[in-house]
C-alpha positions as CSV (number, residue, x, y, z in Angstrom):
1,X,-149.1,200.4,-118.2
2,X,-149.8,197.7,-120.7
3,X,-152.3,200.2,-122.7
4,X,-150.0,202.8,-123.1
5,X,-148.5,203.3,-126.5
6,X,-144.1,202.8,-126.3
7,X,-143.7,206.4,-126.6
8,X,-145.5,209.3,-125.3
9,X,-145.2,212.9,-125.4
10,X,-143.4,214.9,-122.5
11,X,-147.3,216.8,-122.3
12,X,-149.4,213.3,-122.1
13,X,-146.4,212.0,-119.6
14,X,-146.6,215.2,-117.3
15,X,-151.1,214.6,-117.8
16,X,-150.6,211.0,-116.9
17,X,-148.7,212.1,-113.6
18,X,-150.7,214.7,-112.6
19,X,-153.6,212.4,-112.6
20,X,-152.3,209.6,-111.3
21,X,-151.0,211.9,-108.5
22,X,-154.5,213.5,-107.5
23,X,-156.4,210.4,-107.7
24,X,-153.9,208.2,-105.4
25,X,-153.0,211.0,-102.5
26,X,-155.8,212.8,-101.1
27,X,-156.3,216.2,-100.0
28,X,-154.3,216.4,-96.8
29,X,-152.5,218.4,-93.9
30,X,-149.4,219.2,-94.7
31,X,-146.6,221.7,-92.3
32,X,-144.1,223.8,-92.8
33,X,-142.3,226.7,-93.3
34,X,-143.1,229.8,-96.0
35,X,-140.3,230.6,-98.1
36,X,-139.5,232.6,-101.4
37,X,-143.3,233.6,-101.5
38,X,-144.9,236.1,-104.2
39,X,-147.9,237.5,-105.3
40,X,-148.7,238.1,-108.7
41,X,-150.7,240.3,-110.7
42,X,-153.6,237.7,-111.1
43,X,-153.8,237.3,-107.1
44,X,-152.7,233.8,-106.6
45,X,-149.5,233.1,-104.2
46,X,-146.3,231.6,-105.0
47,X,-144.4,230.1,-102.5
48,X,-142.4,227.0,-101.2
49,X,-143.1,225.1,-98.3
50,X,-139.9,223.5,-96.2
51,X,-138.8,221.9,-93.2
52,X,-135.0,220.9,-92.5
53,X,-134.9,218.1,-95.0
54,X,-136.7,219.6,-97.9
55,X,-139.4,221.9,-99.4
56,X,-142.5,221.6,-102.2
57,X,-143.5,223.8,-104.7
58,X,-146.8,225.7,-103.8
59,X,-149.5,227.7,-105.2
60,X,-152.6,229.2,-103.7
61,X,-155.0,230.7,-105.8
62,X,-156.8,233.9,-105.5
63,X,-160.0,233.2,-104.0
64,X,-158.7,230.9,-101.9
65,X,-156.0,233.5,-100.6
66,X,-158.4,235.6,-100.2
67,X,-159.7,233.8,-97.4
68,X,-156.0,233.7,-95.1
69,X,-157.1,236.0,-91.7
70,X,-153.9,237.1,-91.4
71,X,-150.9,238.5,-94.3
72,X,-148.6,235.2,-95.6
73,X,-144.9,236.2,-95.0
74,X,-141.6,234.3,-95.5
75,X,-141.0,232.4,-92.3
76,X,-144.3,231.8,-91.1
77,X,-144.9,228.0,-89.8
78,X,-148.1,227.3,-90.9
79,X,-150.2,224.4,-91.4
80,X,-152.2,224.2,-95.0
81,X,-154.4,221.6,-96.3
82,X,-153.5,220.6,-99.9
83,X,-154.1,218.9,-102.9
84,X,-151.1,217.2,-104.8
85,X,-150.5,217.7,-108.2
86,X,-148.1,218.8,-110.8
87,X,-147.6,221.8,-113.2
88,X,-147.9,219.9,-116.7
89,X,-146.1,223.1,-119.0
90,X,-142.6,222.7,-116.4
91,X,-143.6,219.2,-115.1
92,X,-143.1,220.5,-112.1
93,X,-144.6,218.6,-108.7
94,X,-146.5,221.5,-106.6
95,X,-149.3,221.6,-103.9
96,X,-152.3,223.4,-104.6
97,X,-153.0,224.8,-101.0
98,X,-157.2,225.1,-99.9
99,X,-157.2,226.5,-96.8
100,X,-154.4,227.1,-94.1
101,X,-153.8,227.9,-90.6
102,X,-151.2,228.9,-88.6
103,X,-149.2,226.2,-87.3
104,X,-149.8,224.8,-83.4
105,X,-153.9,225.9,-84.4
106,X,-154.9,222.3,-84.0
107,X,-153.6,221.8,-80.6
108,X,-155.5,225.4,-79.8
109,X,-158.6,224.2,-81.0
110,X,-158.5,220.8,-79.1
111,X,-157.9,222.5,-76.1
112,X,-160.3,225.5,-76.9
113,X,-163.0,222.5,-77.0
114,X,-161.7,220.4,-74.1
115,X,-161.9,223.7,-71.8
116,X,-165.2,224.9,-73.3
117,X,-166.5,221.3,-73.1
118,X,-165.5,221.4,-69.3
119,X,-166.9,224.7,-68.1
120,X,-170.0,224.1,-70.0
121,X,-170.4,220.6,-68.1
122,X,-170.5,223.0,-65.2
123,X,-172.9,225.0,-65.6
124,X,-171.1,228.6,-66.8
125,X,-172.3,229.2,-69.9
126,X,-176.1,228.7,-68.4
127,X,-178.1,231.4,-68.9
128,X,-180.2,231.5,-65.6
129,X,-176.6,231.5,-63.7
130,X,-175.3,234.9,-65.9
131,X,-176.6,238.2,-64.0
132,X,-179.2,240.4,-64.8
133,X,-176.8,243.9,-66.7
134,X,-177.9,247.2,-65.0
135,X,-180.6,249.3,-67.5
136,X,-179.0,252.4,-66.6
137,X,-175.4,252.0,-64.8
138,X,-174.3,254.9,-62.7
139,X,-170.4,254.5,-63.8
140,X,-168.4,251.8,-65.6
141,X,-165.5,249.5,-65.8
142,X,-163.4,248.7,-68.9
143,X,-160.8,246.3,-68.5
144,X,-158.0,246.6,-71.5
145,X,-155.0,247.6,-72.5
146,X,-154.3,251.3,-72.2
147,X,-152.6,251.1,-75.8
148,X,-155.3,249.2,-77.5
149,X,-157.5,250.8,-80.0
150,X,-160.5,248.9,-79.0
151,X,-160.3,251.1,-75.8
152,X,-160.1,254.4,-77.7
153,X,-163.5,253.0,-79.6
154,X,-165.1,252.0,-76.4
155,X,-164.2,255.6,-75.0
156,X,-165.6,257.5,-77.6
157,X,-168.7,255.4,-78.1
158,X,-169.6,256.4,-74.4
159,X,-168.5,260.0,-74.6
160,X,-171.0,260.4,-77.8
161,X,-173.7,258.1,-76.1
162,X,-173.7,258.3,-72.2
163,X,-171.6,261.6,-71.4
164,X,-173.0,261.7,-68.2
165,X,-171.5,257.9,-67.1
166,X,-168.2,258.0,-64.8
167,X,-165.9,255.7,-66.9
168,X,-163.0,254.0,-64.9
169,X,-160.1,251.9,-66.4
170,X,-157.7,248.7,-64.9
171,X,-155.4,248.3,-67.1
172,X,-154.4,245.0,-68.2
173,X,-151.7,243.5,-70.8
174,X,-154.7,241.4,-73.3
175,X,-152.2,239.5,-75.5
176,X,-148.9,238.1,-74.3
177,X,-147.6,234.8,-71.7
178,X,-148.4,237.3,-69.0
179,X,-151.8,238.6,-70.0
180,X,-154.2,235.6,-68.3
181,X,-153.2,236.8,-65.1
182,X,-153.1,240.4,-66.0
183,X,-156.7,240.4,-66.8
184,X,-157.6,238.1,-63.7
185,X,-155.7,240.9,-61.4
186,X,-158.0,243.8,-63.2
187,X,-161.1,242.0,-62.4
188,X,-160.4,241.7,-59.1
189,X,-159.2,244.9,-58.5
190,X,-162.7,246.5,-60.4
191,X,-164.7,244.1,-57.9
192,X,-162.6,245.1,-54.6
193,X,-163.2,249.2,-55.8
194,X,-166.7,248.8,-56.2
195,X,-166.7,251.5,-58.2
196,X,-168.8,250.6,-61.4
197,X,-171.9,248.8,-61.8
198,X,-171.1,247.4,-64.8
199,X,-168.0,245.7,-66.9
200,X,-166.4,245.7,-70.1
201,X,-163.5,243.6,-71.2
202,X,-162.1,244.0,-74.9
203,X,-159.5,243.4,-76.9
204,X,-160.1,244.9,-80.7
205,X,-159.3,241.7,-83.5
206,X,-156.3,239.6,-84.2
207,X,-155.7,235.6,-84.8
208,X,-156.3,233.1,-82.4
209,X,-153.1,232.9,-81.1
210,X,-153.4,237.0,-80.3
211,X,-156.9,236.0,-78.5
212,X,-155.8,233.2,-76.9
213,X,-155.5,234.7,-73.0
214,X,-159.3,235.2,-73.4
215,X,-159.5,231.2,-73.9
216,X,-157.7,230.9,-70.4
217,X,-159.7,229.3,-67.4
218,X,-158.5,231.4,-64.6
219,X,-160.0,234.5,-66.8
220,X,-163.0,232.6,-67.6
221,X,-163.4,231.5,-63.6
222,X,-162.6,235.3,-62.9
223,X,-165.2,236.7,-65.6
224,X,-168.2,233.9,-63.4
225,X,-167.1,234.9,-60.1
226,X,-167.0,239.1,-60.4
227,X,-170.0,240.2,-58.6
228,X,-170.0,242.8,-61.4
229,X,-172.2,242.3,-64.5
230,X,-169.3,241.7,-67.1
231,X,-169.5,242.4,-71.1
232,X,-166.9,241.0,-73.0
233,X,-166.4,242.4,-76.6
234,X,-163.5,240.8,-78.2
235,X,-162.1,240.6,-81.5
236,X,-164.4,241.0,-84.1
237,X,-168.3,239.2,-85.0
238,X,-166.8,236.3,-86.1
239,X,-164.4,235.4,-83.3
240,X,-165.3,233.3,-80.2
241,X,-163.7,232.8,-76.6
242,X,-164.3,231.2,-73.7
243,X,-164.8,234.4,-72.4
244,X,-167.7,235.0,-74.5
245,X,-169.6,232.3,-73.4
246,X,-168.8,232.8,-69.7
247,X,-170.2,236.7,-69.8
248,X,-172.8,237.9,-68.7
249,X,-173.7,239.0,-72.3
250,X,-171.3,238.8,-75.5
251,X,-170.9,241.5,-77.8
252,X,-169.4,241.7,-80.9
253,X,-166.9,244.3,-81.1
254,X,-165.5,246.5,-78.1
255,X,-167.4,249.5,-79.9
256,X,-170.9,247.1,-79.7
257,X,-170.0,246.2,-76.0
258,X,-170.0,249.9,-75.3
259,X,-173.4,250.5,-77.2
260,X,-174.8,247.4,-74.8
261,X,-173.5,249.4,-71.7
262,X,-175.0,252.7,-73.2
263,X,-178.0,251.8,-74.5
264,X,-180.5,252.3,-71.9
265,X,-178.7,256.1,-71.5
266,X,-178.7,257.1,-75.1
267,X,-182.5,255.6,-75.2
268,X,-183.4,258.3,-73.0
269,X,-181.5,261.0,-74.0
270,X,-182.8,260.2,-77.9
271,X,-186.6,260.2,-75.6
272,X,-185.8,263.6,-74.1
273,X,-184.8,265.3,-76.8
274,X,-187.9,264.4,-78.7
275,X,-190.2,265.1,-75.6
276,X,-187.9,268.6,-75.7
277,X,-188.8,268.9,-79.2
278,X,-192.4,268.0,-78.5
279,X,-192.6,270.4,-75.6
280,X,-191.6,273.4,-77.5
281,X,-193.8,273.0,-80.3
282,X,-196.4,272.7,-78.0
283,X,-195.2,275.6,-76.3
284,X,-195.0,277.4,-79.5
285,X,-198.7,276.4,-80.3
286,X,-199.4,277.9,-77.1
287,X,-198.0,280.7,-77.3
288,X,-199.3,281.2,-80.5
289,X,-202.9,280.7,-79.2
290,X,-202.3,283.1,-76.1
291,X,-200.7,285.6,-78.6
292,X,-203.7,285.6,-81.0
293,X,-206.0,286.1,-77.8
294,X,-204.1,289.7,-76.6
295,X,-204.2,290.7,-80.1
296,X,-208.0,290.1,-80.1
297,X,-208.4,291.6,-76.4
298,X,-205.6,295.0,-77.8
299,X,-208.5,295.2,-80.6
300,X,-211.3,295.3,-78.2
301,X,-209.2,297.6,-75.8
302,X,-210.2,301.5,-76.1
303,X,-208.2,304.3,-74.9
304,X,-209.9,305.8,-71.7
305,X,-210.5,308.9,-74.0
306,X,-211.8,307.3,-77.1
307,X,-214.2,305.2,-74.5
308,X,-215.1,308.7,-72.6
309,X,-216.1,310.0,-75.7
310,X,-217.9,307.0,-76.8
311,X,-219.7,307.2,-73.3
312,X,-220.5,310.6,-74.1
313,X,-222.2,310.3,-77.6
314,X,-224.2,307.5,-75.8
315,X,-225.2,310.0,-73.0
316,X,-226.3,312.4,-76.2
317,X,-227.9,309.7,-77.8
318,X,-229.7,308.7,-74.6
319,X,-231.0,312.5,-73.9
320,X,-232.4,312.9,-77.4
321,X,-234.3,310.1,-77.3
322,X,-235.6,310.4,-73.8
323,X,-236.3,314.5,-74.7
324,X,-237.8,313.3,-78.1
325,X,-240.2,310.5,-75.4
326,X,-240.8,313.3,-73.1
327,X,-242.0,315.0,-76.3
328,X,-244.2,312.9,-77.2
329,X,-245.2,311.8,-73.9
330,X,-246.2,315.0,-73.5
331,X,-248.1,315.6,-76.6
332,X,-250.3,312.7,-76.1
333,X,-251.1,313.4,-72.7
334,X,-252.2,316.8,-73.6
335,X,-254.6,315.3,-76.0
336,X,-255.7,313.1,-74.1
337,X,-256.4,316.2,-71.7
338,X,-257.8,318.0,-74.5
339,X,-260.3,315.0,-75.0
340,X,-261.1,315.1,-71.2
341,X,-261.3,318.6,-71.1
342,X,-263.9,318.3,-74.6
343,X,-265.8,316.2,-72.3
344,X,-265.9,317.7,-69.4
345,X,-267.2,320.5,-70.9
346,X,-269.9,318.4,-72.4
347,X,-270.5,317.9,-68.7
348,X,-270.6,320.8,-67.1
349,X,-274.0,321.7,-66.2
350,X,-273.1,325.4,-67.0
351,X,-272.4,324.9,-70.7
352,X,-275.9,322.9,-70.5
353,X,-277.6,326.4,-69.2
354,X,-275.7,328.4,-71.9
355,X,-278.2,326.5,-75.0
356,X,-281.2,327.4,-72.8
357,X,-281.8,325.0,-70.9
358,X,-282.9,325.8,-66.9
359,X,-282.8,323.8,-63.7
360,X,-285.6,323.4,-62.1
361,X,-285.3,323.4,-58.3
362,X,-288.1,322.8,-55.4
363,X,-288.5,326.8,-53.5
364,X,-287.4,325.5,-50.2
365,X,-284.9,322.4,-50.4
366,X,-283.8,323.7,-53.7
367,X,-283.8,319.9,-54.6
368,X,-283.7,319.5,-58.6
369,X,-286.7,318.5,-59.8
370,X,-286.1,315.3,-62.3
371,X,-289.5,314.5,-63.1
372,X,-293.2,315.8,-62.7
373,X,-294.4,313.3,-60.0
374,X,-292.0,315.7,-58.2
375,X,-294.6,318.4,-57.8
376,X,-297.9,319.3,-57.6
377,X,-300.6,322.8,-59.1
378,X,-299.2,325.9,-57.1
379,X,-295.8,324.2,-56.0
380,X,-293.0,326.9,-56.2
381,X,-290.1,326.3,-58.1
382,X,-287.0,328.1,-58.6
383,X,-285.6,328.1,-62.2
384,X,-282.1,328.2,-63.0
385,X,-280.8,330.1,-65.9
386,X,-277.3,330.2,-67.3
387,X,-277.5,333.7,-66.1
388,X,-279.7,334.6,-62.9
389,X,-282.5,332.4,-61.3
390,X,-286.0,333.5,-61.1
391,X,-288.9,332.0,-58.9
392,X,-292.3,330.3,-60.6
393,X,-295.0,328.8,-59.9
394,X,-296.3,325.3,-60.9
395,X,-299.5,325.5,-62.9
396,X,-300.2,322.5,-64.1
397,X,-298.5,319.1,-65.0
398,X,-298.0,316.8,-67.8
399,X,-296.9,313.0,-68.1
400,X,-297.9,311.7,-71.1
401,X,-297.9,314.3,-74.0
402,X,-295.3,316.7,-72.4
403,X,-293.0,316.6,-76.0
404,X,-295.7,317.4,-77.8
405,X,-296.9,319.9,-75.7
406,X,-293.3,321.7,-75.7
407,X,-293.4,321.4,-79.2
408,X,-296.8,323.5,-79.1
């Protein structure tokens, strides 16, 4: 204090203080009692904090209130971790408050971590001991409290996911002195029923101290020896219990616990609607198809009259063309007999006789004589006209100038 001048301002006196209070006490726990506590406009919180002796000046600034779980109220022990220091403009000694916690939270906590410390030691928390949850349970338990809203949410998440799941409550206190063995007494009685294949326990959020009974080892050693499958959802994503880690599987709500349970159920049902959905189109398509086909066949389909007639003007068609090939079947065969006839008549020995011409026969075996070697000088012959025959007489024959001899 040697540096300092003889006289100082009340401002450098009340800066002098302030820092020689936060550099020689350090942040620390601190207990006590909320009194005359307020909230301004800003956000930060006014209040005092007492026992039976004597009280401090407090503040806690918004974004550090912000961070309370639960609403400050006059009265509340708590237990808040602080920073000493004085308001220089009143010179006024006050405790600028962290963090806080209720009060009794550290004796929770130490035996929340002796207990877990304990069952994990043995085993319960191992995965390969925690059973395997059924994919699609035919009915399930919920244990919790008949006027929690965690069990409304559980309700109505398995109404809109798994309608078709039996649902069956054991009711149980979940907060209270009496709750522990509340809840132990529901899971027994679930187990000795044997009607569910699966469990839920939940509790909706609240501090630790409104948890605590899911901390408890008779519920924990209840939750590891239910031959049930067991989901515990309680409190919210953040909080932990014992009961948590002793579960079969942890969820992080109520409402998430029954969305485990439901899952394989409102899988399917999502799965059959869109094989429904598939179905019918391809349904549709078919139908379609099949509808397209009749329409095609309906075109190609003739009334019996309309194909009568059709049959008939095919029957006329057929008859004119087979009296138009009888036609002209019969006009070429009648030249062709005209041409036969022609030459026939060519033939005919008779039509031969009728240009003068004569057959020449022998008298007595009216052969036909063919060639002069045939007869001799004085042979009779019988000649052949085309009208009448008339007998002769051979008078002499000739081989080699005969043409010009008949040309004579």
């Amino acid at each position: 204090m040697n540096s300092l001048p003889q006289i100082v301002s009340i401002s450098e006196l009340n800066r002098l203080a302030r820092n020689a209070l936060e550099r020689e006490i350090p942040l620390l726990w601190v207990s006590g009692e909320i009194s005359n506590l307020t909230r301004a406009a800003s956000g930060h919180v006014y209040f005092n904090l007492k026992d039976e002796s004597a009280q401090a000046r407090c503040v806690m600034f918004r974004a550090r209130a912000g961070l309370v779980p639960w609403v400050l109220a006059n009265g509340q022990q708590v237990e808040a971790r602080a920073l000493v220091s004085m308001y220089e403009p009143r010179g006024e000694f006050q405790l600028n408050i962290e963090s806080m916690r209720r009060a009794g939270l550290g004796k929770l906590y130490e035996t929340f971590s002796r207990l877990k410390a304990q069952l994990e030691s043995e085993g319960l928390f191992a995965q390969e001991r925690k059973r395997v949850l059924p994919r699609y349970p035919r009915a399930i338990g919920i244990v919790s409290s008949l006027q929690a809203a965690a069990l409304h949410d559980v309700l109505s998440a398995l109404t809109r996911r798994a309608p078709n799941v039996p649902v069956f409550i054991y009711p149980t206190p979940v907060q209270g002195e009496s709750a522990p063995a509340m809840i132990v007494t529901a899971l027994e009685a679930a187990n000795r029923h044997a009607q569910c294949e699966l469990l839920l326990v939940v509790r909706g959020g609240g501090s630790i101290e409104d948890l605590w009974a899911f901390n408890d080892e008779a519920v924990a050693r209840s939750i590891v020896a239910s031959r049930v499958p067991v989901i515990v959802g309680v409190g919210h994503e953040t909080d932990t219990t014992i009961a948590d880690f002793v579960a079969d599987q942890r969820a992080a709500t109520p409402t998430a616990a029954a969305e485990l349970a439901s899952e394989a159920w409102f899988s399917a049902a999502r799965q059959l609607n869109e094989l429904r959905s598939a179905m019918r189109t391809a349904m549709e398509r078919r139908f379609n198809i099949m509808r397209q086909r009749v329409d095609e066949a309906a075109r190609r389909l003739l009334h019996p009259a309309t194909r009568l007639q059709r049959v008939h003007s095919q029957l006329t068609m057929l008859r004119q063309r087979l009296i138009a090939a009888g036609r002209l079947r019969l006009s070429a065969q009648q030249a062709r007999l005209a041409c036969v006839s022609t030459a026939l008549t060519h033939l005919n020995p008779e039509a031969v006789l009728q240009r003068g011409y004569a057959i020449v026969m022998a008298s007595t075996t009216r052969e036909i004589i063919t060639d002069t070697v045939q007869v001799s000088r004085g042979d009779a012959v019988v000649l052949r006209f085309a009208t009448g025959v008339a007998d002769a007489r051979i008078e002499d024959t000739y081989h080699d100038n005969a043409q010009a001899t008949l040309e004579d």
